[in-house]
C-alpha positions in Angstrom: -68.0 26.5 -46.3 -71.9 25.5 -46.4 -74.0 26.2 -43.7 -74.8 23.4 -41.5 -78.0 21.5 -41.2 -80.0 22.5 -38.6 -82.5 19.6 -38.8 -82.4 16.0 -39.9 -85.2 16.1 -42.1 -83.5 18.5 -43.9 -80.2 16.8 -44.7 -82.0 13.6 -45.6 -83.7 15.6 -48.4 -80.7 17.3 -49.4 -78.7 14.3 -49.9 -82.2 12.8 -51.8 -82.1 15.7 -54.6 -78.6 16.2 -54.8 -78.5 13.4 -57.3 -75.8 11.1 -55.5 -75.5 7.4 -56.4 -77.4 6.2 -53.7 -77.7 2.6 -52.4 -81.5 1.2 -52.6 -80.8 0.8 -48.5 -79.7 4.3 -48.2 -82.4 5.7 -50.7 -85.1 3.9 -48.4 -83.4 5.1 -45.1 -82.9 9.3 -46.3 -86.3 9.0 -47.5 -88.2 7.4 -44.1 -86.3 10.2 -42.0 -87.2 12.9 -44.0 -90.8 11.9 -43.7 -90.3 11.2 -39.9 -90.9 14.2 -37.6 -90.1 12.6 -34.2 -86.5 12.0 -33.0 -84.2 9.2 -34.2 -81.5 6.2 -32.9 -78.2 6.8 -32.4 -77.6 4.2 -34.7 -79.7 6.2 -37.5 -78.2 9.4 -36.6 -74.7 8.2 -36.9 -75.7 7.0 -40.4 -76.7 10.5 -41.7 -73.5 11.4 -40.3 -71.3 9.3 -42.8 -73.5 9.5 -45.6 -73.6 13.5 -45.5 -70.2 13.6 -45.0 -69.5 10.5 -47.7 -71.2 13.0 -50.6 -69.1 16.3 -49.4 -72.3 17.5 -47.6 -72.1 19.7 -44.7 -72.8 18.5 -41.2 -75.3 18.3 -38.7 -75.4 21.5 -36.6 -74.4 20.4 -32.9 -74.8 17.4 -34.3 -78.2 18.2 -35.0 -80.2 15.2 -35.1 -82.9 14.9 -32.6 -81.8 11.3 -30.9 -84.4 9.8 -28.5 
């Protein structure tokens, strides 16, 4: 099993590269919280959620996005 992500920016750049079929409104999303350094919605981190999961990436670690 892969090791989970310890960080959001991480995952969002990880499911960016992986070379997924993306939506243009998931494309846009991944690639504003990868930039983003401060903490995200609830509603955002639930999003990263399903899409890591959706592409058979591993999950946040302790859920691992920074919500604020």
């Amino acid at each position: 099993m892969a090791k989970p992500f310890a960080d959001h920016r991480d995952a969002a750049l990880a499911l960016l590269t992986k070379g997924v079929e993306l939506r243009e409104k998931e494309g846009n999303f991944l690639g504003g919280i990868a930039y983003r350094q401060d903490a995200m919605s609830e509603k955002q981190a639930n999003w990263l959620r399903i899409l890591l999961e959706r592409h058979g990436l591993p999950a946040l670690q302790d859920g691992g996005a920074r919500v604020g």
